[in-house]
N, C-alpha and C positions, 0 to 999 in steps of 0.2 A: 277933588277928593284927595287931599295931602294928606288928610290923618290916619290915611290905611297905611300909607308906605311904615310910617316906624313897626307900627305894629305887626304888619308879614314880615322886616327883617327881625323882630323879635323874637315870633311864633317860629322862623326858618331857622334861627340861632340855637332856638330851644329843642326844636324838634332835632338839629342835626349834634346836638350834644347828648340828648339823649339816646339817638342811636349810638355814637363814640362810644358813652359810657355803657349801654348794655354787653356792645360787641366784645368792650374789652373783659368785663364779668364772664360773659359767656364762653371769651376764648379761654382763660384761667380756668373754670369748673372743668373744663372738658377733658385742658392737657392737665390740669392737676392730679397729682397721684394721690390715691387715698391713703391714709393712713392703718389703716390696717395690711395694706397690700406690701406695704415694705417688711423686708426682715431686718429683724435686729439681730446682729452676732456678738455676744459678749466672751470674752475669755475670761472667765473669774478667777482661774488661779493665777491669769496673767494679771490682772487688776489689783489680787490680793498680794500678790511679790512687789508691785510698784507701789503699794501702799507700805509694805514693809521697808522698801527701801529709804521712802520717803520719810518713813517715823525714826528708822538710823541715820539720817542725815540731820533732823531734826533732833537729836538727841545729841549727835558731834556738835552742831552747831550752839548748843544750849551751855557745852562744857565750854565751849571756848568763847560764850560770852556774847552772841549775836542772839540775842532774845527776839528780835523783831524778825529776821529771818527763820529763826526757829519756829516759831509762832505760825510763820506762813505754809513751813513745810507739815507741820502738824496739821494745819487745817486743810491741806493736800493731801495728804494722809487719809485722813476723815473722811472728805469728800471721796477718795478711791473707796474706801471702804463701803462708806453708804452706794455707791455705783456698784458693787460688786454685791453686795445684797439684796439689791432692788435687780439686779440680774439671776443673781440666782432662787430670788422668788417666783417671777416672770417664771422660767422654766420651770419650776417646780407645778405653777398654777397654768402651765398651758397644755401638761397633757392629761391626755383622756383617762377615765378612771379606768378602776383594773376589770368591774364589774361588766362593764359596758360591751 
């Protein structure tokens, strides 16, 4: 009976990978945190001064001839700005009506 052996180390390879692979699924779902659970804390007026800032350096930089650099700090800029919008919509839409 030689032709069982490959095949139980195959069946005992598979079976023990598949427990591997569950355990490790099942220990991530457990300790993972949900995503609603966490808070987000944004400071918008802090967000909207470093975007300010970023658009004045961006603008020095543009007089004195570094367009590329410029270019980057404006799109810094931007990027603060959109972040600091999508924060303060967030808050705007998460609390409860007044009717309520």
């Amino acid at each position: 009976m030689r032709h069982t052996k490959p095949a139980r180390r195959t069946l005992t390879a598979l079976l023990a990978t598949t427990l591997l692979a569950g355990g490790v699924l099942l220990g991530q779902t457990v300790t993972a945190e949900p995503a609603a659970a966490r808070t987000i804390t944004c400071n918008v007026s802090k967000l909207r001064a470093d975007a300010h800032k970023e658009r004045d350096r961006g603008n020095q930089l543009k007089r004195l001839g570094a367009t590329t650099e410029a270019r980057k700090a404006f799109a810094r800029a931007d990027a603060l700005e959109r972040q600091a919008k999508a924060c303060a919509d967030a808050d705007n839409n998460s609390k409860p009506p007044l009717w309520k």
